[in-house]
PDB file of N, CA, C, O and CB in Angstrom:
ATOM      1  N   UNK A   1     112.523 178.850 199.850  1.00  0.00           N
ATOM      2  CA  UNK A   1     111.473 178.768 198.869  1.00  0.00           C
ATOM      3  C   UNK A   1     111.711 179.838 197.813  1.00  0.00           C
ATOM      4  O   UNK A   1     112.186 180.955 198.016  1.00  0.00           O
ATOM      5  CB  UNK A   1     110.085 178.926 199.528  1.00  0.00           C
ATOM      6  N   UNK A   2     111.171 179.152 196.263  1.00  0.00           N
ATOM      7  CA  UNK A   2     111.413 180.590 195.603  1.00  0.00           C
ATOM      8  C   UNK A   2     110.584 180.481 194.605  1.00  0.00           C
ATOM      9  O   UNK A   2     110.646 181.172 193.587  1.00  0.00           O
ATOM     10  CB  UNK A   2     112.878 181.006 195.090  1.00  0.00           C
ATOM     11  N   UNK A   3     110.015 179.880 194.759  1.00  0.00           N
ATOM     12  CA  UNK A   3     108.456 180.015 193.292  1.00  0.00           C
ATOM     13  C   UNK A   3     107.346 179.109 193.733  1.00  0.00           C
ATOM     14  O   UNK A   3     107.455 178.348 194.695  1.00  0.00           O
ATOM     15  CB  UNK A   3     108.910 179.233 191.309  1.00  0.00           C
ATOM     16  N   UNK A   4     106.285 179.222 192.996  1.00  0.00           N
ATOM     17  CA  UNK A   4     105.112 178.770 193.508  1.00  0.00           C
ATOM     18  C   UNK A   4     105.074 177.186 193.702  1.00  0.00           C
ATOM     19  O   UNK A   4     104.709 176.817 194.818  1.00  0.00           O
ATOM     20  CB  UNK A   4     104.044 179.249 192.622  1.00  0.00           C
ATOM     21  N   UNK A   5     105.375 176.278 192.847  1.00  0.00           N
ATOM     22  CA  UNK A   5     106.140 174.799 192.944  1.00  0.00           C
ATOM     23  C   UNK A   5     106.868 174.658 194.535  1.00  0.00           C
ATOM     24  O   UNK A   5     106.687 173.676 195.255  1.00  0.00           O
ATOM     25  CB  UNK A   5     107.544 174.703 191.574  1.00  0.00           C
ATOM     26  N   UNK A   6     107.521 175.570 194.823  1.00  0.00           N
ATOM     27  CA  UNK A   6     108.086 175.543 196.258  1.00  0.00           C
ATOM     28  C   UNK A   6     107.253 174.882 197.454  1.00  0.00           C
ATOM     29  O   UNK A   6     107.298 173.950 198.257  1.00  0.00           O
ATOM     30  CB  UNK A   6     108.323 176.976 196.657  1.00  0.00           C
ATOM     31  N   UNK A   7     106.080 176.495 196.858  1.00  0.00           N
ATOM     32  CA  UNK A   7     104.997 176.450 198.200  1.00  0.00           C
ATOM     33  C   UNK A   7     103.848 175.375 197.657  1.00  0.00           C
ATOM     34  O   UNK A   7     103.163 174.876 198.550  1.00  0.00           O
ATOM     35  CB  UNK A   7     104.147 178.248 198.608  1.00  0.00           C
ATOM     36  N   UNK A   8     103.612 175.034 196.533  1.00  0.00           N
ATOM     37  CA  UNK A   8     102.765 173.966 196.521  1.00  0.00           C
ATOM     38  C   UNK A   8     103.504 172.494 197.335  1.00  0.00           C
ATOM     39  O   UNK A   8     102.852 171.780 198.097  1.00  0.00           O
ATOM     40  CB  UNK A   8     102.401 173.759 194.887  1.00  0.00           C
ATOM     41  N   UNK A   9     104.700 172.293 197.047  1.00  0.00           N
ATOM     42  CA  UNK A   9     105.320 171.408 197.559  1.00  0.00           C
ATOM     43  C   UNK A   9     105.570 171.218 199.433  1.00  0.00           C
ATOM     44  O   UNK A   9     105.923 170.256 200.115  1.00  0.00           O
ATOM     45  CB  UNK A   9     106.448 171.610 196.777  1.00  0.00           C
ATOM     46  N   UNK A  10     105.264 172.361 199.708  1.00  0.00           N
ATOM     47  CA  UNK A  10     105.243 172.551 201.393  1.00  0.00           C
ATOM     48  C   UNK A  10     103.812 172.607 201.492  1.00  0.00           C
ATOM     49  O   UNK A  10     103.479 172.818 202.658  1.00  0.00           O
ATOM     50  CB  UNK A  10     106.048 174.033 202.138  1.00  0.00           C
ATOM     51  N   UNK A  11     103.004 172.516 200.836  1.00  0.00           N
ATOM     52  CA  UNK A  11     101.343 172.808 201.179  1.00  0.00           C
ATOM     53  C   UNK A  11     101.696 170.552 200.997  1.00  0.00           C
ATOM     54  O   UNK A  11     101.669 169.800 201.972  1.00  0.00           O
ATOM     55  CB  UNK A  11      99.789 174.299 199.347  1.00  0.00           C
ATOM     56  N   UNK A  12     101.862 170.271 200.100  1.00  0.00           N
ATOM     57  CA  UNK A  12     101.773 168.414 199.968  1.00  0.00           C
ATOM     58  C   UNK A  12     102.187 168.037 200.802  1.00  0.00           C
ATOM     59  O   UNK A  12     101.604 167.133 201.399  1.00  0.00           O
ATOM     60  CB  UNK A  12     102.430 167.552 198.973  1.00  0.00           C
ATOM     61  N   UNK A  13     103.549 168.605 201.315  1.00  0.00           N
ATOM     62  CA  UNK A  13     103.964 167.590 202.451  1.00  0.00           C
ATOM     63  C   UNK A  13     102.963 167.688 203.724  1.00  0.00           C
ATOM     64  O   UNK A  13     103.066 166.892 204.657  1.00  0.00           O
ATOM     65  CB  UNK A  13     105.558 167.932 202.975  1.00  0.00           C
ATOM     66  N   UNK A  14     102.141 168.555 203.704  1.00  0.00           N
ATOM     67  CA  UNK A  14     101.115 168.440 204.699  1.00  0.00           C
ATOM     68  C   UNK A  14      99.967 167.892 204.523  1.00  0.00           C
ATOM     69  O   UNK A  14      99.047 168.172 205.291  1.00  0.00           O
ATOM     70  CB  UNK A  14     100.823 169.442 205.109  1.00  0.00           C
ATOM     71  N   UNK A  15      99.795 167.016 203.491  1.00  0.00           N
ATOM     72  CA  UNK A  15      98.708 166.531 202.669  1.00  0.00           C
ATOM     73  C   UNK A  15      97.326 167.445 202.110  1.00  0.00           C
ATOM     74  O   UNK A  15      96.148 167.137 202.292  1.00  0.00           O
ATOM     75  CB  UNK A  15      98.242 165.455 203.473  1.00  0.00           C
ATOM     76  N   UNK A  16      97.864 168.681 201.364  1.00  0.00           N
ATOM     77  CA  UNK A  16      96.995 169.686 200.856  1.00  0.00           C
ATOM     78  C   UNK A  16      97.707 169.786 199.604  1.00  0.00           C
ATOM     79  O   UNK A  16      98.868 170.158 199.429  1.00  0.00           O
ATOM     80  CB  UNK A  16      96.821 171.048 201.713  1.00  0.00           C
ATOM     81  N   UNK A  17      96.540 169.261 198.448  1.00  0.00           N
ATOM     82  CA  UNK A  17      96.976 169.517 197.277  1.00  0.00           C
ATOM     83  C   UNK A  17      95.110 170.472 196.490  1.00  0.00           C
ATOM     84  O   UNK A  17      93.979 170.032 196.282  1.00  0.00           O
ATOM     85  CB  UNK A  17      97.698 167.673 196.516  1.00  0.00           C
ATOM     86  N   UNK A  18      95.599 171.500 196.357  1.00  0.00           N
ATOM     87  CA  UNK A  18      94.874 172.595 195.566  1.00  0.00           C
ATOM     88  C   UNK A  18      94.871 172.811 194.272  1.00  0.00           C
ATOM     89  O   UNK A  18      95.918 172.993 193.652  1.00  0.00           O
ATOM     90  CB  UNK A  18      95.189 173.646 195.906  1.00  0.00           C
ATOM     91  N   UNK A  19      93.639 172.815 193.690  1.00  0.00           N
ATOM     92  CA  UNK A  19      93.239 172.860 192.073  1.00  0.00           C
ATOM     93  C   UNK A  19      91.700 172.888 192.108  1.00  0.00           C
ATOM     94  O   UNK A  19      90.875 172.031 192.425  1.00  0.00           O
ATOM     95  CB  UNK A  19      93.816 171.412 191.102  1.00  0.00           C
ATOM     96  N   UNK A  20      91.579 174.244 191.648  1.00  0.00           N
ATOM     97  CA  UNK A  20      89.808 174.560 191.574  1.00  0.00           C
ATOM     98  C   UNK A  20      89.961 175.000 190.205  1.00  0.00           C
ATOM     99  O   UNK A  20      88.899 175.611 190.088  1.00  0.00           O
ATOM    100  CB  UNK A  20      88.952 175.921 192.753  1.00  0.00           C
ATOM    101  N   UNK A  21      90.538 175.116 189.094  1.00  0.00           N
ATOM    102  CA  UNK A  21      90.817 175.649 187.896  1.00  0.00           C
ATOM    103  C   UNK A  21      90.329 176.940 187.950  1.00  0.00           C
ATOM    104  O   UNK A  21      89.842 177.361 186.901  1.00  0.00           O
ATOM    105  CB  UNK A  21      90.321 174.922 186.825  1.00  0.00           C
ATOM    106  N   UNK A  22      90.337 177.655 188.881  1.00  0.00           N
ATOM    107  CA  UNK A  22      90.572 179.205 188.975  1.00  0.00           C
ATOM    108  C   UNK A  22      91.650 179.448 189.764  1.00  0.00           C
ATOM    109  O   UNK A  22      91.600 179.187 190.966  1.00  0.00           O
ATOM    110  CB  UNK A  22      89.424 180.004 189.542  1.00  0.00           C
ATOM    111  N   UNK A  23      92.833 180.016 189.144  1.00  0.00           N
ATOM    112  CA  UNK A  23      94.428 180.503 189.630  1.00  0.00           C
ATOM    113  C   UNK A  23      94.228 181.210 190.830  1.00  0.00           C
ATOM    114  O   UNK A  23      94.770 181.007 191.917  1.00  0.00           O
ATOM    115  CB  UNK A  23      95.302 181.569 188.543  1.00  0.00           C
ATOM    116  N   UNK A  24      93.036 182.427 190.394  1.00  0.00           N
ATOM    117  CA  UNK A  24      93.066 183.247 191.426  1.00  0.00           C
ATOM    118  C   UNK A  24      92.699 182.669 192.724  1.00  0.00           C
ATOM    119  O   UNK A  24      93.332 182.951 193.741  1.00  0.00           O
ATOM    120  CB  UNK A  24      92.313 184.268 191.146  1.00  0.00           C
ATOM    121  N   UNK A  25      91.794 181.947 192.722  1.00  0.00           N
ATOM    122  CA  UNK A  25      91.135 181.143 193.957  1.00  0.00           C
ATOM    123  C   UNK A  25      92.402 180.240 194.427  1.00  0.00           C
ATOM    124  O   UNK A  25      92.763 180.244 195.604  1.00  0.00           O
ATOM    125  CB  UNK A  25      89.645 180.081 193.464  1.00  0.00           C
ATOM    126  N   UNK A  26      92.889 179.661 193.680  1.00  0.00           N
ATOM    127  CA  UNK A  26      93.865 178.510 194.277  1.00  0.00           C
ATOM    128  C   UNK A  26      94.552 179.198 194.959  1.00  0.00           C
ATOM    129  O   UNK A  26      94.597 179.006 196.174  1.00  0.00           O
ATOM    130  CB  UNK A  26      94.744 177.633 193.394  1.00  0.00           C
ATOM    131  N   UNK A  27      95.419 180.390 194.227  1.00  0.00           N
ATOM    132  CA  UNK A  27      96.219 181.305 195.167  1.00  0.00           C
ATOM    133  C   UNK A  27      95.836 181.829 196.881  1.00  0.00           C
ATOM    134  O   UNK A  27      96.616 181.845 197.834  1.00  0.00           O
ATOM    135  CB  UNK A  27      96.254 182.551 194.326  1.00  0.00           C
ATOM    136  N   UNK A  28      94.317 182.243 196.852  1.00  0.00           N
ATOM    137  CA  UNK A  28      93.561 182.556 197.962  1.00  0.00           C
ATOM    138  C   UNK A  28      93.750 181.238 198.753  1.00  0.00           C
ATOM    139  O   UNK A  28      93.993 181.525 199.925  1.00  0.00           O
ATOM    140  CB  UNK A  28      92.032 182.975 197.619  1.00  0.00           C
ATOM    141  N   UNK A  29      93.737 180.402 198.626  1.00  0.00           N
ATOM    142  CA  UNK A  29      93.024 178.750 199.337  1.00  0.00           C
ATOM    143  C   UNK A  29      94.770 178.518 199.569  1.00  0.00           C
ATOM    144  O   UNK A  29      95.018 178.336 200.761  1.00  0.00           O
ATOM    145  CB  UNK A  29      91.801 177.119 197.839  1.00  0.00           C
ATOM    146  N   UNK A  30      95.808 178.494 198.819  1.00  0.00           N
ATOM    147  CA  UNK A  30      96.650 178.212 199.220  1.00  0.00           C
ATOM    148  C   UNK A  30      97.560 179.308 200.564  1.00  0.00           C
ATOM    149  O   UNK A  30      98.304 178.846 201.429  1.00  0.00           O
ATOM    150  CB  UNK A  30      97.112 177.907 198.033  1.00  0.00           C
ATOM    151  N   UNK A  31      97.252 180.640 200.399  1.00  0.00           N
ATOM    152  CA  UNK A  31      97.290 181.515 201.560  1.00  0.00           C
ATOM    153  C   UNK A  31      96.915 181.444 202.651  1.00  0.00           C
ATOM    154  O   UNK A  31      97.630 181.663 203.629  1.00  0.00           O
ATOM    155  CB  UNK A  31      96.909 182.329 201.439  1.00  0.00           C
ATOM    156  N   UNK A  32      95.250 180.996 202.705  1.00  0.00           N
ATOM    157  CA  UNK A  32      94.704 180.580 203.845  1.00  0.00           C
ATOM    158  C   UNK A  32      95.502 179.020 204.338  1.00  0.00           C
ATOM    159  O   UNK A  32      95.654 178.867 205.550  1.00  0.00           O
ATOM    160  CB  UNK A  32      93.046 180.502 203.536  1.00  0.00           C
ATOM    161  N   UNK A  33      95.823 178.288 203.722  1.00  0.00           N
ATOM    162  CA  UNK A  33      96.476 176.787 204.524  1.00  0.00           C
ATOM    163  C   UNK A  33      98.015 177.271 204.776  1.00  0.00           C
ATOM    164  O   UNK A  33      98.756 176.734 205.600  1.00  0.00           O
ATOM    165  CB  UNK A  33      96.460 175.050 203.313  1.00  0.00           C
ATOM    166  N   UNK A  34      98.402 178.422 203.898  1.00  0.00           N
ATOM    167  CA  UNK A  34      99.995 178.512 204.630  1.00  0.00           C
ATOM    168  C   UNK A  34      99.589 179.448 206.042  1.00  0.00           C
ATOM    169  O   UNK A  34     100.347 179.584 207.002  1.00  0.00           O
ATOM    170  CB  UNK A  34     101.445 179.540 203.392  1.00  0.00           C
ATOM    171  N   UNK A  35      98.854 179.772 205.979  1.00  0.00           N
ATOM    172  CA  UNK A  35      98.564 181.241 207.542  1.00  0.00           C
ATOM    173  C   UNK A  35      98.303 179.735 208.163  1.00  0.00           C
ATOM    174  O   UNK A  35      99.167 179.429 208.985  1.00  0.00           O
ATOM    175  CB  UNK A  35      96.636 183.023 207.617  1.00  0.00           C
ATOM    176  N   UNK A  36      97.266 178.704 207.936  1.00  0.00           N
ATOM    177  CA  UNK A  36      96.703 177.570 209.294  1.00  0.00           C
ATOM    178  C   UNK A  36      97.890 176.932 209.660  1.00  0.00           C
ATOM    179  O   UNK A  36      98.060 176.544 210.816  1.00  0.00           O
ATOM    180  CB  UNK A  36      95.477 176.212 208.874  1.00  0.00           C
ATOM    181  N   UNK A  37      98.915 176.755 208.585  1.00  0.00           N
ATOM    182  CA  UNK A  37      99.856 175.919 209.275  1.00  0.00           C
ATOM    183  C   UNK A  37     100.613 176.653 210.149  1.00  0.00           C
ATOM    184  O   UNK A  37     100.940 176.190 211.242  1.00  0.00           O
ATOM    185  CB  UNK A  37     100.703 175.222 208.422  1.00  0.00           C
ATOM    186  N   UNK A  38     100.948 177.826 209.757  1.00  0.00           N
ATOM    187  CA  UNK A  38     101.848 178.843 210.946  1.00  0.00           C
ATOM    188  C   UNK A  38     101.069 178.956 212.003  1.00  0.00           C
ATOM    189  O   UNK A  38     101.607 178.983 213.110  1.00  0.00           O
ATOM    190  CB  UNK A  38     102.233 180.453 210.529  1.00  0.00           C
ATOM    191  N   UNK A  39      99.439 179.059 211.872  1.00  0.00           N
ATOM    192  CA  UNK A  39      98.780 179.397 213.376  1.00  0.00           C
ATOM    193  C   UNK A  39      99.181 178.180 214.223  1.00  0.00           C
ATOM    194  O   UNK A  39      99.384 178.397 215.417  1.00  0.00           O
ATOM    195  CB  UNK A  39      96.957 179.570 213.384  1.00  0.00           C
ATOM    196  N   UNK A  40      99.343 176.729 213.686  1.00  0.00           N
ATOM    197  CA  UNK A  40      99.220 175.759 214.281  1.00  0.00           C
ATOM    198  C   UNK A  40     100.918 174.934 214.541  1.00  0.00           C
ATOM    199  O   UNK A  40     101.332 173.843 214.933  1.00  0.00           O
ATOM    200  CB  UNK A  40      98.093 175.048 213.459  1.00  0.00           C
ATOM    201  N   UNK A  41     101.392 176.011 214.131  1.00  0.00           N
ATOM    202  CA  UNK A  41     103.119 175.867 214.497  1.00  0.00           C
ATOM    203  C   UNK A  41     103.803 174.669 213.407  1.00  0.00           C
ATOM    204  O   UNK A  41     104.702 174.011 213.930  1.00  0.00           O
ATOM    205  CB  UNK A  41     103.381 175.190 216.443  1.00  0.00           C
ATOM    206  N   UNK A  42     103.576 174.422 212.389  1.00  0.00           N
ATOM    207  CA  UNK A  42     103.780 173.225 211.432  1.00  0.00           C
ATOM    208  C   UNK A  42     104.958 173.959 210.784  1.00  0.00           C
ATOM    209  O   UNK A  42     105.884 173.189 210.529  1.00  0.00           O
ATOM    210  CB  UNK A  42     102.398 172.728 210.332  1.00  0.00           C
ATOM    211  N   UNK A  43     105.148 175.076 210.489  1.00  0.00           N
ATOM    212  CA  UNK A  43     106.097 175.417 210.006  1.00  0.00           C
ATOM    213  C   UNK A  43     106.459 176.788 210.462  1.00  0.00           C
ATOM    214  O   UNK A  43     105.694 177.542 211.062  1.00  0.00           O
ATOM    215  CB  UNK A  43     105.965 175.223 208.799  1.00  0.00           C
ATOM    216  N   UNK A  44     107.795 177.068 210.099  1.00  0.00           N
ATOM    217  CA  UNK A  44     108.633 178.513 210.609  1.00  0.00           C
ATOM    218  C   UNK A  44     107.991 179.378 210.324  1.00  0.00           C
ATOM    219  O   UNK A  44     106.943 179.419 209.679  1.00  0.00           O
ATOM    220  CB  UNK A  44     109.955 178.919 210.090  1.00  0.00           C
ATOM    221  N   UNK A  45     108.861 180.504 211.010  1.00  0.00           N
ATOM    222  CA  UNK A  45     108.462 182.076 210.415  1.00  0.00           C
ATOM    223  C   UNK A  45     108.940 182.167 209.321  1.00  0.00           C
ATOM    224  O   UNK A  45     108.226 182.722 208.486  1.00  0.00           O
ATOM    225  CB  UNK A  45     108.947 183.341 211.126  1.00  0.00           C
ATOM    226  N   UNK A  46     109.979 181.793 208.982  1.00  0.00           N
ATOM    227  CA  UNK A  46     110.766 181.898 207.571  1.00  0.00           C
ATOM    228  C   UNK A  46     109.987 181.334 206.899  1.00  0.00           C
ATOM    229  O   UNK A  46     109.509 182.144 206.104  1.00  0.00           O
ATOM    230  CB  UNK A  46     112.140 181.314 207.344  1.00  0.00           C
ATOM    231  N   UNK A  47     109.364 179.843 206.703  1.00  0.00           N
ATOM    232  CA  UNK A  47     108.877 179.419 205.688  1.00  0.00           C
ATOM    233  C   UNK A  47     107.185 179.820 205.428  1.00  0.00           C
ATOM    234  O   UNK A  47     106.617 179.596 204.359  1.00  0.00           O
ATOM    235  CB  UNK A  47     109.214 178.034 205.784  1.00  0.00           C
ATOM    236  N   UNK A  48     106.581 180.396 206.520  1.00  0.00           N
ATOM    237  CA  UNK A  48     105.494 181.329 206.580  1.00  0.00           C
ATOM    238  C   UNK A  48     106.011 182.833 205.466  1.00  0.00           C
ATOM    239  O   UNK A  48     105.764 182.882 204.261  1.00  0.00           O
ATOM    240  CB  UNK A  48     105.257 181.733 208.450  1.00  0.00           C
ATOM    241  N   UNK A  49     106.596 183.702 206.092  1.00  0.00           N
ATOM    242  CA  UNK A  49     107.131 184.455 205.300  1.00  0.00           C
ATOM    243  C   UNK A  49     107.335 184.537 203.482  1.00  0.00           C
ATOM    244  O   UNK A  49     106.722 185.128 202.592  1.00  0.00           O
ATOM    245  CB  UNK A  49     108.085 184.366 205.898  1.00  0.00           C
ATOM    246  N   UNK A  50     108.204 183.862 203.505  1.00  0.00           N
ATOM    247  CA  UNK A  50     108.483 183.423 202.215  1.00  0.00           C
ATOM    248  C   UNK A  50     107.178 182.690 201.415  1.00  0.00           C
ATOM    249  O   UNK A  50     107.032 182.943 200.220  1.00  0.00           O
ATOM    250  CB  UNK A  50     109.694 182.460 202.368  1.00  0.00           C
ATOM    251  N   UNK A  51     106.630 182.159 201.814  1.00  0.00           N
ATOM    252  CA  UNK A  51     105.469 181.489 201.173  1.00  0.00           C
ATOM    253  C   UNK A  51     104.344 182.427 201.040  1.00  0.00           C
ATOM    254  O   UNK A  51     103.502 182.271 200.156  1.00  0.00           O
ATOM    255  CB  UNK A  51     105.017 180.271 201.954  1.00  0.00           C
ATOM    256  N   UNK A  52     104.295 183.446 201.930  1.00  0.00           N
ATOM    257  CA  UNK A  52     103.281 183.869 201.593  1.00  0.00           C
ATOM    258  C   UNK A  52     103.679 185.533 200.631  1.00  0.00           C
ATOM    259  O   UNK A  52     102.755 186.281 200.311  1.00  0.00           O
ATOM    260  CB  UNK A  52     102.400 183.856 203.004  1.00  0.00           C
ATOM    261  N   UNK A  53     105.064 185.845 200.317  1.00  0.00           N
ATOM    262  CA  UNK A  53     105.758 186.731 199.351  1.00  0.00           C
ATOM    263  C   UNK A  53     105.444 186.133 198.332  1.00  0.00           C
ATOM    264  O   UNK A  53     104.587 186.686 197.641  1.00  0.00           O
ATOM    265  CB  UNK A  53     107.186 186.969 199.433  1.00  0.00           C
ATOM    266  N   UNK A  54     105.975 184.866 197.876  1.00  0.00           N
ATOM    267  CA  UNK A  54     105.587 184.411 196.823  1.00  0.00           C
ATOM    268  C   UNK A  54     104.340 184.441 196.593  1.00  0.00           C
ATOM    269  O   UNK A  54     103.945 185.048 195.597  1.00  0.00           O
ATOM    270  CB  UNK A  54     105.961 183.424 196.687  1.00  0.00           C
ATOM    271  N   UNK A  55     103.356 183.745 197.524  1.00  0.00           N
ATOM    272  CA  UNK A  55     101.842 184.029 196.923  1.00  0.00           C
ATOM    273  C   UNK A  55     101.374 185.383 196.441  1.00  0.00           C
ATOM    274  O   UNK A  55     100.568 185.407 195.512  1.00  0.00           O
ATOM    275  CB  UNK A  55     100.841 183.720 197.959  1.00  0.00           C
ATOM    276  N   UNK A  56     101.785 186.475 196.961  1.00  0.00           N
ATOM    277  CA  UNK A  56     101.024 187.438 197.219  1.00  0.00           C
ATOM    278  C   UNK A  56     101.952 188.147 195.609  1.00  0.00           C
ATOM    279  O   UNK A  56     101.266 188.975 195.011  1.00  0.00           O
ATOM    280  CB  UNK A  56     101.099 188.176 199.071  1.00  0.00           C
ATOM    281  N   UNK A  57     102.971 187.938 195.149  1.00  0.00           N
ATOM    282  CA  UNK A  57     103.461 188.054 194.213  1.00  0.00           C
ATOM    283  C   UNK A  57     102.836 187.538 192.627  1.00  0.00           C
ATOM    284  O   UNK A  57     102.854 188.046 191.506  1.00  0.00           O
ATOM    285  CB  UNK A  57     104.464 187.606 194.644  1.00  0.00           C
ATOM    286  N   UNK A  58     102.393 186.497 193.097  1.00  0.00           N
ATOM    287  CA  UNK A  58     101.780 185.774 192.323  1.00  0.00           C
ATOM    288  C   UNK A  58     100.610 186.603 191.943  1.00  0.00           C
ATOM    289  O   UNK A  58     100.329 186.769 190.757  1.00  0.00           O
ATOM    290  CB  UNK A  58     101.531 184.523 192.878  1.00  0.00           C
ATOM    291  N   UNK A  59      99.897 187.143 192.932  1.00  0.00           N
ATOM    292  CA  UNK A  59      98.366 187.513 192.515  1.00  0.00           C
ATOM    293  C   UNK A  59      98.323 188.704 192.136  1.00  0.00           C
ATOM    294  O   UNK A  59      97.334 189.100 191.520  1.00  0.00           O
ATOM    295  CB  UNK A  59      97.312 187.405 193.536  1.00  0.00           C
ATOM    296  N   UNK A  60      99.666 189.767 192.495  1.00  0.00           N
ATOM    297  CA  UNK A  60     100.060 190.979 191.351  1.00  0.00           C
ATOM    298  C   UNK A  60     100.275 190.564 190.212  1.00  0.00           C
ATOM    299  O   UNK A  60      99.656 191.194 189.355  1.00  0.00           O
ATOM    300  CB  UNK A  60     101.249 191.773 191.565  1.00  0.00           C
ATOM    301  N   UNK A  61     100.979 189.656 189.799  1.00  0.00           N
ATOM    302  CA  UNK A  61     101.278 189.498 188.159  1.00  0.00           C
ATOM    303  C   UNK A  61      99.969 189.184 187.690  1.00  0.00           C
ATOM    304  O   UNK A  61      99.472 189.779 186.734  1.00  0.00           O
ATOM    305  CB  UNK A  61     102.413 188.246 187.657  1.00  0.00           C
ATOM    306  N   UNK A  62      99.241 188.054 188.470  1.00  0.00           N
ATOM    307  CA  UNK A  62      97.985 187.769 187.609  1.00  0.00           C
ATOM    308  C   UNK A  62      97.290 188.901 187.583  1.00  0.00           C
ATOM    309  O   UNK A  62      97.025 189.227 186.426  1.00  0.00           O
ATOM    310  CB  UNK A  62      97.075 186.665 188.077  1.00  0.00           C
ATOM    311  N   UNK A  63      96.863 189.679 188.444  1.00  0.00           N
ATOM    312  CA  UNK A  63      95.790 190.857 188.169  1.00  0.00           C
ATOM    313  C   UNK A  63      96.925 191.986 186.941  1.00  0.00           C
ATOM    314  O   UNK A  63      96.236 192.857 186.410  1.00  0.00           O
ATOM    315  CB  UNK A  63      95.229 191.866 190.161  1.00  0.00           C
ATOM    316  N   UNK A  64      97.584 192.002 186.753  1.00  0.00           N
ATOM    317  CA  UNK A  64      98.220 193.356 185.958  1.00  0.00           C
ATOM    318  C   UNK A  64      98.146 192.426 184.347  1.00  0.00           C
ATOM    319  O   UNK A  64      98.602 192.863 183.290  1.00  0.00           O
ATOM    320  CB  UNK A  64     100.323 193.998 186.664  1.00  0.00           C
ATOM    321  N   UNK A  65      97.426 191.018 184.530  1.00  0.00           N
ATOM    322  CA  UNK A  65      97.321 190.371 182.953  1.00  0.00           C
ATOM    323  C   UNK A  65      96.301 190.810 182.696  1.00  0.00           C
ATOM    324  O   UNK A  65      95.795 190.593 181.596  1.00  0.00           O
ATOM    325  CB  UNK A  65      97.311 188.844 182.607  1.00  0.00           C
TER     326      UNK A  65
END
């Protein structure tokens, strides 16, 4: 995975598609369904990991706008 398109695209294939037209919130809502799918074994540590770097990356750039 390497940008947010990545992890939206691993959030669809699980049939979760997110859009509240607040970034910041989507970011939150999409964190919480990548942590449920790892609690519930749907995907790796790696792709847990990585998905949630990118998110959490994401919500530094937005707060330093």
């Amino acid at each position: 995975m390497k940008n947010l398109y990545d992890v939206m695209q691993l959030l669809k294939r699980y049939g979760t598609v997110i859009y509240t037209a607040d970034y910041k919130a989507d970011l939150e809502l999409m964190e919480d369904e990548v942590k449920e799918l790892y609690r519930l074994q749907f995907i790796s540590a790696k792709e847990y990991a990585s998905a949630l770097l990118i998110l959490r990356q994401k919500k530094v750039e937005y707060d330093k706008k």
